[in-house]
Gaussian input, Z-matrix of N, CA and C with variables (Angstrom, degrees):
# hf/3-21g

backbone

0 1
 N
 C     1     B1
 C     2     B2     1     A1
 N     3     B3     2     A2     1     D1
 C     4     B4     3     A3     2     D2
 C     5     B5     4     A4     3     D3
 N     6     B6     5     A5     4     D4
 C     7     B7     6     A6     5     D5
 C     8     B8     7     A7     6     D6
 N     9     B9     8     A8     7     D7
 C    10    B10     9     A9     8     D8
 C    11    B11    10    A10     9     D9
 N    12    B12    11    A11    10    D10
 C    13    B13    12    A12    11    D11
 C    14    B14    13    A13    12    D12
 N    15    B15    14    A14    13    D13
 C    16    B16    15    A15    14    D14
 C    17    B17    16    A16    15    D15
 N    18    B18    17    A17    16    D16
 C    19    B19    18    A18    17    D17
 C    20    B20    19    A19    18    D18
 N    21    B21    20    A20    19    D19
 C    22    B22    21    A21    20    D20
 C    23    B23    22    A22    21    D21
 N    24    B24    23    A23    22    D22
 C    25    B25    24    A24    23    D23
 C    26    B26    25    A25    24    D24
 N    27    B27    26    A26    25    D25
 C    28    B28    27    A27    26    D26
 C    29    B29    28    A28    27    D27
 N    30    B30    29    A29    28    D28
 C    31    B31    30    A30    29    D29
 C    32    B32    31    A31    30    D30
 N    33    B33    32    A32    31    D31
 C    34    B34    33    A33    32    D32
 C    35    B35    34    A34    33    D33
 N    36    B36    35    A35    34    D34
 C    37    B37    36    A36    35    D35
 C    38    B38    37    A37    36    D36
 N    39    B39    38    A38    37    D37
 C    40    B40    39    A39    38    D38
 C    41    B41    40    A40    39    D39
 N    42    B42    41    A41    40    D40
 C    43    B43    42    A42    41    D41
 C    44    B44    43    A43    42    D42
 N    45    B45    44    A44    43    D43
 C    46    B46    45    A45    44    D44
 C    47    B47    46    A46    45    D45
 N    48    B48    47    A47    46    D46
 C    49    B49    48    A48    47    D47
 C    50    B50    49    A49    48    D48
 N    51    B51    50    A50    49    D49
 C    52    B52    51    A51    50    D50
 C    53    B53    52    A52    51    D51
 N    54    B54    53    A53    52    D52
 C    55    B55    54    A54    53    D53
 C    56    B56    55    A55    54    D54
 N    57    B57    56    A56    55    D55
 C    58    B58    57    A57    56    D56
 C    59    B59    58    A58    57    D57
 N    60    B60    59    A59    58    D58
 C    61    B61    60    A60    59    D59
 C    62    B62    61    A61    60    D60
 N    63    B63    62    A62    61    D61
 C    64    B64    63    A63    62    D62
 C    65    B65    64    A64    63    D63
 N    66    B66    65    A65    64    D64
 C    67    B67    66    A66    65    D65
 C    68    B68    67    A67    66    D66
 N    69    B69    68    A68    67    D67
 C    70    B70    69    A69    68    D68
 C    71    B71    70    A70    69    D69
 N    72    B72    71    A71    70    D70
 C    73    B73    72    A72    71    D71
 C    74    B74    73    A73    72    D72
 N    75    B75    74    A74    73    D73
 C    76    B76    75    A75    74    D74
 C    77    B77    76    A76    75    D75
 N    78    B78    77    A77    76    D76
 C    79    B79    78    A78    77    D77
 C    80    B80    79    A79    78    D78
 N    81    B81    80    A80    79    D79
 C    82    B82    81    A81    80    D80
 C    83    B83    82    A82    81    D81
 N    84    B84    83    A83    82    D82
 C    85    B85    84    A84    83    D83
 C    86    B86    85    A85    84    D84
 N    87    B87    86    A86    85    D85
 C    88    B88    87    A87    86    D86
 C    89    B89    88    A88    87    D87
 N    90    B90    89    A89    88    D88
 C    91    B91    90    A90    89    D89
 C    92    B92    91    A91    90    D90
 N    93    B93    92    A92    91    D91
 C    94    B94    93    A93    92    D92
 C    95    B95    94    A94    93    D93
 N    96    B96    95    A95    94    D94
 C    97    B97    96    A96    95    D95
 C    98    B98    97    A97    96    D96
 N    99    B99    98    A98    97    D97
 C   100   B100    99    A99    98    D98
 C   101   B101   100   A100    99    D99
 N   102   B102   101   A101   100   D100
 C   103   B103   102   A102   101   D101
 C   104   B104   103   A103   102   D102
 N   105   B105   104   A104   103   D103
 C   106   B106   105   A105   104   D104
 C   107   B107   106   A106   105   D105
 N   108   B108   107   A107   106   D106
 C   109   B109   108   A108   107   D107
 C   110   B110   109   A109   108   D108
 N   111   B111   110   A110   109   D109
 C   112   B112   111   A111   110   D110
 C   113   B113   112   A112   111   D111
 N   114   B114   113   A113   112   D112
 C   115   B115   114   A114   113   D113
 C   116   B116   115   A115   114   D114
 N   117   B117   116   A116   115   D115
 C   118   B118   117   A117   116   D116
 C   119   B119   118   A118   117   D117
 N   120   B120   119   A119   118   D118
 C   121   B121   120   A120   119   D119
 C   122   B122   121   A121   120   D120
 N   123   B123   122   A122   121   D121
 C   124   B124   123   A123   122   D122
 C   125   B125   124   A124   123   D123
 N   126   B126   125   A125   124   D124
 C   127   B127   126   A126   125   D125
 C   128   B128   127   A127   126   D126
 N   129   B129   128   A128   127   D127
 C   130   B130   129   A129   128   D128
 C   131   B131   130   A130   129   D129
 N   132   B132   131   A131   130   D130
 C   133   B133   132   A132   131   D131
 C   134   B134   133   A133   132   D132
 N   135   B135   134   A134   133   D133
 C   136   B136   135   A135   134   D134
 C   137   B137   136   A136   135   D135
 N   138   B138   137   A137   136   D136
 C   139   B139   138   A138   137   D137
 C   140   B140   139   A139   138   D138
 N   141   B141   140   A140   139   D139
 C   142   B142   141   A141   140   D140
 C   143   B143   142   A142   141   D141
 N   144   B144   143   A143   142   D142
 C   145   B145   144   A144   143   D143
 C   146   B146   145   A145   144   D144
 N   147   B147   146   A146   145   D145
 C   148   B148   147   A147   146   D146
 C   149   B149   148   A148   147   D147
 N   150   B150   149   A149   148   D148
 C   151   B151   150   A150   149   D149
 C   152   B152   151   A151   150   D150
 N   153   B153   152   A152   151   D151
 C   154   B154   153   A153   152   D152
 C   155   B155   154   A154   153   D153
 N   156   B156   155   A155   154   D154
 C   157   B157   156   A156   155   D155
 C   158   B158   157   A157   156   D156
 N   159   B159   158   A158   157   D157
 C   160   B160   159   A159   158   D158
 C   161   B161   160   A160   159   D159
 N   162   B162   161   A161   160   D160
 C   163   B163   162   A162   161   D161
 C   164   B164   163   A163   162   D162
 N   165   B165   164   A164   163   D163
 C   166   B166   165   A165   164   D164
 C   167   B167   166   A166   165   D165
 N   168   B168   167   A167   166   D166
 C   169   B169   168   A168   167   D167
 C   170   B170   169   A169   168   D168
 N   171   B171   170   A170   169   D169
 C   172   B172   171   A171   170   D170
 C   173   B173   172   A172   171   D171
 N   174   B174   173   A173   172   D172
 C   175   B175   174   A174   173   D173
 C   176   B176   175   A175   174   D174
 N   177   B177   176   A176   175   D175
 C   178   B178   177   A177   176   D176
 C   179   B179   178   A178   177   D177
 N   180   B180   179   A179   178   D178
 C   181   B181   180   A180   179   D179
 C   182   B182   181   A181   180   D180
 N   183   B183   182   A182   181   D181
 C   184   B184   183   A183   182   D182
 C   185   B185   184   A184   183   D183
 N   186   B186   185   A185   184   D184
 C   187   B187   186   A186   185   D185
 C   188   B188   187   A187   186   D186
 N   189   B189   188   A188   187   D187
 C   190   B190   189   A189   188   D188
 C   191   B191   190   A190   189   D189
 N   192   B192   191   A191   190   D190
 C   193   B193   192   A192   191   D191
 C   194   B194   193   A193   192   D192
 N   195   B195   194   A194   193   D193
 C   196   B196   195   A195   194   D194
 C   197   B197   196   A196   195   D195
 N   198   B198   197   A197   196   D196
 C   199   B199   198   A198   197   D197
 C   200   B200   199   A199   198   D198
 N   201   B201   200   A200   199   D199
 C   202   B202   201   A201   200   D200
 C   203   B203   202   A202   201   D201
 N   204   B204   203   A203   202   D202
 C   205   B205   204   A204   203   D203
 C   206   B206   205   A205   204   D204
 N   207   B207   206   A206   205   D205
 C   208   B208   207   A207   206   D206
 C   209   B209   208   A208   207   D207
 N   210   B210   209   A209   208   D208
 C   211   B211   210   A210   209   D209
 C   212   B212   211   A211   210   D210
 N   213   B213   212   A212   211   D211
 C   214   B214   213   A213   212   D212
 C   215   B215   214   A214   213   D213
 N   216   B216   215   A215   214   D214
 C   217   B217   216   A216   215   D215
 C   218   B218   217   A217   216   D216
 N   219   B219   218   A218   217   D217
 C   220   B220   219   A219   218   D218
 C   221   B221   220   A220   219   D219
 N   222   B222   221   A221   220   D220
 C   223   B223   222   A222   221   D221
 C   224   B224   223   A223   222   D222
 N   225   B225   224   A224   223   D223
 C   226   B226   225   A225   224   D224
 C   227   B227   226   A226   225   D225
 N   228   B228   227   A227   226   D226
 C   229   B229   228   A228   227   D227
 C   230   B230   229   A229   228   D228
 N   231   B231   230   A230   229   D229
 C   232   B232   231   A231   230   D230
 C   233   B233   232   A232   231   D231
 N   234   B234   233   A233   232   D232
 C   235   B235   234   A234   233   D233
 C   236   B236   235   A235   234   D234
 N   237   B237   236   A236   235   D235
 C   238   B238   237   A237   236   D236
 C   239   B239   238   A238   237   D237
 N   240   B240   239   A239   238   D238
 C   241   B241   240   A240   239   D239
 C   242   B242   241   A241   240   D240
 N   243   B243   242   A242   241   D241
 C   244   B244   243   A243   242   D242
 C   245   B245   244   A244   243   D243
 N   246   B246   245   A245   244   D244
 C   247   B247   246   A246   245   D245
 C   248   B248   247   A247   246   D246
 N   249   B249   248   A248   247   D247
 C   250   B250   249   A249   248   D248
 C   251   B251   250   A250   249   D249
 N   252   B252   251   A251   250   D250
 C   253   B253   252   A252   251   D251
 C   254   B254   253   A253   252   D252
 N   255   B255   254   A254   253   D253
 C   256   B256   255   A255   254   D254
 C   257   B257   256   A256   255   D255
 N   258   B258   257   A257   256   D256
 C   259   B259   258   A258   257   D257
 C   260   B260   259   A259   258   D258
 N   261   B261   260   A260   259   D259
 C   262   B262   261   A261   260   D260
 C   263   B263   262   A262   261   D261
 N   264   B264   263   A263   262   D262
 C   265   B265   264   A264   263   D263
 C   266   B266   265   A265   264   D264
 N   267   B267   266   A266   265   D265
 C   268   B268   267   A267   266   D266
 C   269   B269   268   A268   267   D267
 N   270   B270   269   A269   268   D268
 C   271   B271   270   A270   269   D269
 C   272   B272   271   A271   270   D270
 N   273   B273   272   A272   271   D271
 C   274   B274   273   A273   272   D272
 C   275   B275   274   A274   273   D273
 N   276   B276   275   A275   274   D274
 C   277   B277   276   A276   275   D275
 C   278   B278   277   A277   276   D276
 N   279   B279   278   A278   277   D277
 C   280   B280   279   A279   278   D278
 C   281   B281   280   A280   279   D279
 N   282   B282   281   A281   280   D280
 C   283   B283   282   A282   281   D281
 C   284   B284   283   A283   282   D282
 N   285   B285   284   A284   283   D283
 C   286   B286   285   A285   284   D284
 C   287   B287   286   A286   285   D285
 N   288   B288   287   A287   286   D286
 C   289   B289   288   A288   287   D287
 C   290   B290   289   A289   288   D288

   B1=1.4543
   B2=1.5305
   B3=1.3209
   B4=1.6750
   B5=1.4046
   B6=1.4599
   B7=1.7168
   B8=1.6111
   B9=1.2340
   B10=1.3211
   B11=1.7702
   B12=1.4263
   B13=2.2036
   B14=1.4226
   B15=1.2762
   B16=0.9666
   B17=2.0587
   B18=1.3574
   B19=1.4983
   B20=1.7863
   B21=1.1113
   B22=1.2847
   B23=1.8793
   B24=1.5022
   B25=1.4754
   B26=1.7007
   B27=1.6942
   B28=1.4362
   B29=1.8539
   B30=1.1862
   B31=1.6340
   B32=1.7796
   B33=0.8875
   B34=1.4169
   B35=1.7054
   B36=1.5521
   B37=1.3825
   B38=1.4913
   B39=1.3349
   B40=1.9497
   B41=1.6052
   B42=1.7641
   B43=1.1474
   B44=1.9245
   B45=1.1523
   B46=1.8412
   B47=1.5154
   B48=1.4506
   B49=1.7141
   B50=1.3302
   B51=1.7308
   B52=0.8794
   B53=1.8613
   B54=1.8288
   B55=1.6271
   B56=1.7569
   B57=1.5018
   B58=1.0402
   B59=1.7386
   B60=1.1273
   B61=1.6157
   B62=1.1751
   B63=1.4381
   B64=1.5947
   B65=1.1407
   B66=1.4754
   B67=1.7115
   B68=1.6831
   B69=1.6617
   B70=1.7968
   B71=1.6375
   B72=1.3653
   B73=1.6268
   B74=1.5326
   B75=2.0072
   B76=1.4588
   B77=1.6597
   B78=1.7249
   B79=1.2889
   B80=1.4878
   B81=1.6636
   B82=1.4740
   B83=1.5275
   B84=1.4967
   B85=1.6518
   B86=2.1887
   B87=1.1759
   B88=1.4955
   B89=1.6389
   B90=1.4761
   B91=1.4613
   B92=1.7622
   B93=1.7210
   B94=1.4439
   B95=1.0425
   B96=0.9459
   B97=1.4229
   B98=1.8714
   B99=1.0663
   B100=1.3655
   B101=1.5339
   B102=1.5479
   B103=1.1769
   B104=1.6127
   B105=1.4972
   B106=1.3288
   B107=1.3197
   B108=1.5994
   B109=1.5535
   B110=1.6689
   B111=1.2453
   B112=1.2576
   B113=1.1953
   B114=1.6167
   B115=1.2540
   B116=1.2441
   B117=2.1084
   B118=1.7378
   B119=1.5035
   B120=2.0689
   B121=1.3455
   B122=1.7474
   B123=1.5568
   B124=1.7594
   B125=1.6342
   B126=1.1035
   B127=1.7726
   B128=1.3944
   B129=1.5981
   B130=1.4026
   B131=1.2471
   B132=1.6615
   B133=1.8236
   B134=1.6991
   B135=1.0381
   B136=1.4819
   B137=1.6060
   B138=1.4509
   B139=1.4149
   B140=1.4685
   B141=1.6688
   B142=1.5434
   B143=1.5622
   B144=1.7548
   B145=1.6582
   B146=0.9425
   B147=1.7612
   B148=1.4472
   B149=1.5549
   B150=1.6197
   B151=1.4082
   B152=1.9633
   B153=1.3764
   B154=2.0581
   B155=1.2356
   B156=1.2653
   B157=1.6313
   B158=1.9115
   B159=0.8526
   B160=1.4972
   B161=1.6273
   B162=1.8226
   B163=1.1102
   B164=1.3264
   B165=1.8731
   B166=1.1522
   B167=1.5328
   B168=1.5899
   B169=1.1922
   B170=1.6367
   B171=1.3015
   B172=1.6698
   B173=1.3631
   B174=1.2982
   B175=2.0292
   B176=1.8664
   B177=1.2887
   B178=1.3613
   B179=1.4359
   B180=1.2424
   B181=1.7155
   B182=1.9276
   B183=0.8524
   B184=1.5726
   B185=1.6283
   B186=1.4969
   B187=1.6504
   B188=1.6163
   B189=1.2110
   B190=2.1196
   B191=1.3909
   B192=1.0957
   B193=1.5891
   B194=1.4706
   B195=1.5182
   B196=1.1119
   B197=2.0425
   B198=0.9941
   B199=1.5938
   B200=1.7206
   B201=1.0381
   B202=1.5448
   B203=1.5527
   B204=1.8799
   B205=1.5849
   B206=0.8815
   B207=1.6025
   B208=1.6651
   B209=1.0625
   B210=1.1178
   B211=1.4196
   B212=0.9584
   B213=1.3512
   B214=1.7268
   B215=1.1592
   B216=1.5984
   B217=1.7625
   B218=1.4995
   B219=1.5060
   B220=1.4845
   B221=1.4234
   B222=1.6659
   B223=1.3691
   B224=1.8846
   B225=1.6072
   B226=1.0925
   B227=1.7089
   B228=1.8656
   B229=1.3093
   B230=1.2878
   B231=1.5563
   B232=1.3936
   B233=1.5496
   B234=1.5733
   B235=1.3876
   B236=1.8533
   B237=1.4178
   B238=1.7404
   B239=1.7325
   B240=1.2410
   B241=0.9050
   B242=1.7936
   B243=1.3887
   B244=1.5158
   B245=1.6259
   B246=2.1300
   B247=1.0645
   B248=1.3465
   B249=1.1785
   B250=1.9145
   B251=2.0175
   B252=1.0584
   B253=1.3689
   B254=1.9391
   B255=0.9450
   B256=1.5092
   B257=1.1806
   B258=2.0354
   B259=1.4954
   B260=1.2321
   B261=1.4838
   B262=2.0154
   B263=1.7487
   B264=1.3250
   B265=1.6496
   B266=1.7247
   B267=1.0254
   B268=1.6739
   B269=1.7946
   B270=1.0380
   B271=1.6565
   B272=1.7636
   B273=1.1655
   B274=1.4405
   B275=1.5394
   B276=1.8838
   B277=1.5022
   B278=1.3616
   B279=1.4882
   B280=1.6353
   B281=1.0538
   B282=1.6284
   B283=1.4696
   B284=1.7215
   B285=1.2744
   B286=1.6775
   B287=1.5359
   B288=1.3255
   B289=1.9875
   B290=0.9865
   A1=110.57
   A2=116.34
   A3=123.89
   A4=102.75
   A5=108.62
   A6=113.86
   A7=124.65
   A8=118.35
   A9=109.63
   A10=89.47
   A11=98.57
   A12=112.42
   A13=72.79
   A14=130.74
   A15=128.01
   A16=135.32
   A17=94.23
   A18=120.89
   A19=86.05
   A20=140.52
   A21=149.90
   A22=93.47
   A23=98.02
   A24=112.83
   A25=107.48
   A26=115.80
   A27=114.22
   A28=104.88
   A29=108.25
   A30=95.50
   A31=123.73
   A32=109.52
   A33=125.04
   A34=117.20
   A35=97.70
   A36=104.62
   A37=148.96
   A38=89.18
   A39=107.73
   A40=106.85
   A41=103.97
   A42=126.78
   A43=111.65
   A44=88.91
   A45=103.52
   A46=102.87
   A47=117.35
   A48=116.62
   A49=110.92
   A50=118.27
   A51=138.20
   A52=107.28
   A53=79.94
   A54=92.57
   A55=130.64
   A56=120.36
   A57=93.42
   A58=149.37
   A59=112.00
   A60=118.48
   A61=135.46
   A62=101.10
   A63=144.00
   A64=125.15
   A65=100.46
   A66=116.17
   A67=116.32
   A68=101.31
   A69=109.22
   A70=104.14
   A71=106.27
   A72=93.36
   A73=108.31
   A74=111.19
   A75=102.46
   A76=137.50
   A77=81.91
   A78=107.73
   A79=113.86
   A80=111.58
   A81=132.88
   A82=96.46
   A83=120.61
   A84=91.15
   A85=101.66
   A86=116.47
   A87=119.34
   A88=124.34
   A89=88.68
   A90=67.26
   A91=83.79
   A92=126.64
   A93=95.73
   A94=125.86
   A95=133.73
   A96=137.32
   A97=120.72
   A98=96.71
   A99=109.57
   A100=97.84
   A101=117.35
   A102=90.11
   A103=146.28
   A104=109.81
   A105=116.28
   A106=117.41
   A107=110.12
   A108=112.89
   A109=111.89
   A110=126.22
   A111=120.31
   A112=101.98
   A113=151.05
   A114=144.91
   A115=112.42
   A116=93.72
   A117=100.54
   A118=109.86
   A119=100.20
   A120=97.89
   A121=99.16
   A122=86.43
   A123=86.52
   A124=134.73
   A125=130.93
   A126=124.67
   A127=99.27
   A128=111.38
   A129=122.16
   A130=120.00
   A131=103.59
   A132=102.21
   A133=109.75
   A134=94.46
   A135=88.13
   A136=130.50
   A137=89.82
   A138=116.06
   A139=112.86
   A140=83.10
   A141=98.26
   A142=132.57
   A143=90.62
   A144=108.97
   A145=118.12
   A146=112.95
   A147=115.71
   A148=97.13
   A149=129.97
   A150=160.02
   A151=78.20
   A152=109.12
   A153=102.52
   A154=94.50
   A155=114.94
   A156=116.74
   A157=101.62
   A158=86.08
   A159=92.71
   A160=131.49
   A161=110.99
   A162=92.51
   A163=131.50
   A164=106.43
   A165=106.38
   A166=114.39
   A167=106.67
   A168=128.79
   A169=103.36
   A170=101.41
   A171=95.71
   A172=128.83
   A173=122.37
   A174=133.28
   A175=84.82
   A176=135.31
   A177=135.41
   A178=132.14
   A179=109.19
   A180=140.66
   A181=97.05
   A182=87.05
   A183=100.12
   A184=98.97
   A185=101.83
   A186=124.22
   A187=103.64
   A188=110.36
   A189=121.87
   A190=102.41
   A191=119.02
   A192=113.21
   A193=113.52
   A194=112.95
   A195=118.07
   A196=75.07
   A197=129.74
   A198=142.85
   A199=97.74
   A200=144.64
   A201=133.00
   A202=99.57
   A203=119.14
   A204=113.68
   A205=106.76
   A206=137.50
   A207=150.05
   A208=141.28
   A209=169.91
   A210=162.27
   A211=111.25
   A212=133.58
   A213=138.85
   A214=116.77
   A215=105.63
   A216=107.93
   A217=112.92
   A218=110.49
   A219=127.13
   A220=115.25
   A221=113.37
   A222=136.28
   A223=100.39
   A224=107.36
   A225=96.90
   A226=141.08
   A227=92.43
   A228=103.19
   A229=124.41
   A230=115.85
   A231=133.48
   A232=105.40
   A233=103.27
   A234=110.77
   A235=113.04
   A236=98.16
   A237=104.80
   A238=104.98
   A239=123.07
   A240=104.18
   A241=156.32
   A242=83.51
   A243=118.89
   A244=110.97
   A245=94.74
   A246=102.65
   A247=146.05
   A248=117.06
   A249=123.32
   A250=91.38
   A251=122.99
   A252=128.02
   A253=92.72
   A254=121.28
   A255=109.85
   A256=142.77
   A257=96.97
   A258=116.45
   A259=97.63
   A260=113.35
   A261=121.29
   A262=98.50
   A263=126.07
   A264=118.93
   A265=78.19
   A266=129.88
   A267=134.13
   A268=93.87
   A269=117.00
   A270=133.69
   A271=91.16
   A272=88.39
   A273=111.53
   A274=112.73
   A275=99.85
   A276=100.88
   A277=117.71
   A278=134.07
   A279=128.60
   A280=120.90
   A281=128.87
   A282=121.02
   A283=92.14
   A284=112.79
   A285=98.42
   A286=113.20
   A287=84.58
   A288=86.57
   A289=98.08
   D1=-50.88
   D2=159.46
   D3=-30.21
   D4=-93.03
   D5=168.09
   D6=-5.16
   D7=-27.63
   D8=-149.51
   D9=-114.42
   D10=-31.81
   D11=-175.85
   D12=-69.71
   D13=-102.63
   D14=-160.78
   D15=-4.85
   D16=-42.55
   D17=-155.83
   D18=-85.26
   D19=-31.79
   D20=-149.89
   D21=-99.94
   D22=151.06
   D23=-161.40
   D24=-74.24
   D25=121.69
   D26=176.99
   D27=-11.89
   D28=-92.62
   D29=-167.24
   D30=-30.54
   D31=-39.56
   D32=-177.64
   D33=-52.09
   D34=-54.18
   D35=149.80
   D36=-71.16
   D37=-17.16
   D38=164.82
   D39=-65.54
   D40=-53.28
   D41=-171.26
   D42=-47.68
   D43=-56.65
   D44=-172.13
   D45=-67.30
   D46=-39.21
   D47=176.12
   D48=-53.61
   D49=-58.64
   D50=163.32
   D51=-5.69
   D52=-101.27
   D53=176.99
   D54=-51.08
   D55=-22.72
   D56=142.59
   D57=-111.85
   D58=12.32
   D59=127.97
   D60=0.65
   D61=-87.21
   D62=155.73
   D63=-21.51
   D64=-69.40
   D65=168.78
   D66=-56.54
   D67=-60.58
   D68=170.21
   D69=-35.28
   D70=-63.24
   D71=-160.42
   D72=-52.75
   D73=-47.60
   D74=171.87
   D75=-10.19
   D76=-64.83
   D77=-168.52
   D78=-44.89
   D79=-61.00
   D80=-166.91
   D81=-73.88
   D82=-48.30
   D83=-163.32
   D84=-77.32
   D85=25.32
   D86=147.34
   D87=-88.94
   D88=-15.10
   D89=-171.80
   D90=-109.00
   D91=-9.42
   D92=153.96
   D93=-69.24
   D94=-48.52
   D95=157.78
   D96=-7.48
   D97=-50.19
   D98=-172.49
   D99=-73.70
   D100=-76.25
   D101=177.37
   D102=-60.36
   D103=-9.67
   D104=165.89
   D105=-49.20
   D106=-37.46
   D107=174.70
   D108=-83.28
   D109=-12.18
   D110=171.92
   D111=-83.27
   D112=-18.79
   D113=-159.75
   D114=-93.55
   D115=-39.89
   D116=172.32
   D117=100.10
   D118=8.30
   D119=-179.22
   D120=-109.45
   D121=-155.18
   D122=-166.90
   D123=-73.91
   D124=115.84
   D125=-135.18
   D126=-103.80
   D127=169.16
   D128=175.82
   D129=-83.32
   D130=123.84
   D131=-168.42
   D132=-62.16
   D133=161.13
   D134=179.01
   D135=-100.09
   D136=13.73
   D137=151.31
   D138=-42.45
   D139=-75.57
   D140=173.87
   D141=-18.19
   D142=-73.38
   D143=177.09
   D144=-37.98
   D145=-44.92
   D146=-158.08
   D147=-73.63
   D148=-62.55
   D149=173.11
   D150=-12.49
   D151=-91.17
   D152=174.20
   D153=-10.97
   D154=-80.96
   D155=-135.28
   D156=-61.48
   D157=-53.58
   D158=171.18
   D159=-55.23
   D160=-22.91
   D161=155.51
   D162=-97.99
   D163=8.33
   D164=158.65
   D165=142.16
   D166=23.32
   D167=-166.57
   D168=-129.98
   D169=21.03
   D170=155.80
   D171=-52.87
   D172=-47.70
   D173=-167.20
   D174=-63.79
   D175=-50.73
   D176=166.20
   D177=-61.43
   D178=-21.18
   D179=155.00
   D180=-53.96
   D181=-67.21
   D182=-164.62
   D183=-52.62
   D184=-83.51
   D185=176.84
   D186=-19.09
   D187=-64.34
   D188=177.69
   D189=-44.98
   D190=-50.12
   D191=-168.53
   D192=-68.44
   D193=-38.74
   D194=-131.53
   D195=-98.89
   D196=-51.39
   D197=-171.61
   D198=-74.24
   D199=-25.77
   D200=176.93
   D201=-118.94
   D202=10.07
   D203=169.53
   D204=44.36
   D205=53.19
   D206=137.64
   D207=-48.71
   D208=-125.49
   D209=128.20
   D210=-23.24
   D211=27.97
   D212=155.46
   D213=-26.17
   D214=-59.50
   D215=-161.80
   D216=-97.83
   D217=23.17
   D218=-178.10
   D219=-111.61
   D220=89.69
   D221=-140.86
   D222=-79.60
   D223=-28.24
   D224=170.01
   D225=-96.58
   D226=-10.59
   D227=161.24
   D228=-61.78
   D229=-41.25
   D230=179.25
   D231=-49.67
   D232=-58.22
   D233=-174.56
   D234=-36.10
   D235=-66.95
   D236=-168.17
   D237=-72.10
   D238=-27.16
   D239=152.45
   D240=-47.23
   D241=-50.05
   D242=152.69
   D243=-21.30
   D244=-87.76
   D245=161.69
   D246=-35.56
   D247=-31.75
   D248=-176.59
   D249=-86.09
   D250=-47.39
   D251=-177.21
   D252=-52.30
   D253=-46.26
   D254=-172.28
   D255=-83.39
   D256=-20.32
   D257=160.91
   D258=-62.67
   D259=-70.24
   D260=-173.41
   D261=-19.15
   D262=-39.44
   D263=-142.44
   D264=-103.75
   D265=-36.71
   D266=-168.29
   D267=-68.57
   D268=-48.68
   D269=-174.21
   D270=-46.73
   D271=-75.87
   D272=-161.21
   D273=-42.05
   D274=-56.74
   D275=174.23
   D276=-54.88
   D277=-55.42
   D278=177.22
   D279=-69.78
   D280=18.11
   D281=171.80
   D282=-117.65
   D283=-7.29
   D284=160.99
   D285=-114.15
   D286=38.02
   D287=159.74
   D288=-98.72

């Protein structure tokens, strides 16, 4: 698996670190998040969250919510979230045409 990161073009590997990075942090500042609201102290705007998702840590956007049951029942966070998760996949598909 080394062999193969390796074998793939400098950017490519910046690229993939990059994105998952990105996603990790997603992930965790949901589940800080979460407990910030269980503690009752001061929480992550959801500016924020989205700002991750948007630079590319939506699939970890998602994963955080969905594994620490976060803004689940918040129909409009979901929504724009949603959305940035589907451009990312629209992006993705026409740059590997």
């Amino acid at each position: 698996m080394i062999e193969r990161f390796l074998s793939l073009p400098l950017l490519s590997q910046i690229l993939l670190v990059y994105f998952i990075a990105v996603n990790v942090v997603s992930f965790f500042y949901f589940g800080l998040d979460k407990l910030k609201a269980e503690l009752g102290s001061r929480r992550v705007s959801e500016r924020r969250l989205w700002a991750l998702a948007l630079l590319g840590g939506s699939l970890g956007a998602f994963l955080g919510m969905n594994f620490f049951r976060h803004k689940t029942q918040k129909a409009s966070f979901q929504a724009i979230l949603l959305l940035i998760f589907l451009v990312q996949i629209a992006v993705v598909f026409l740059l590997m045409q």
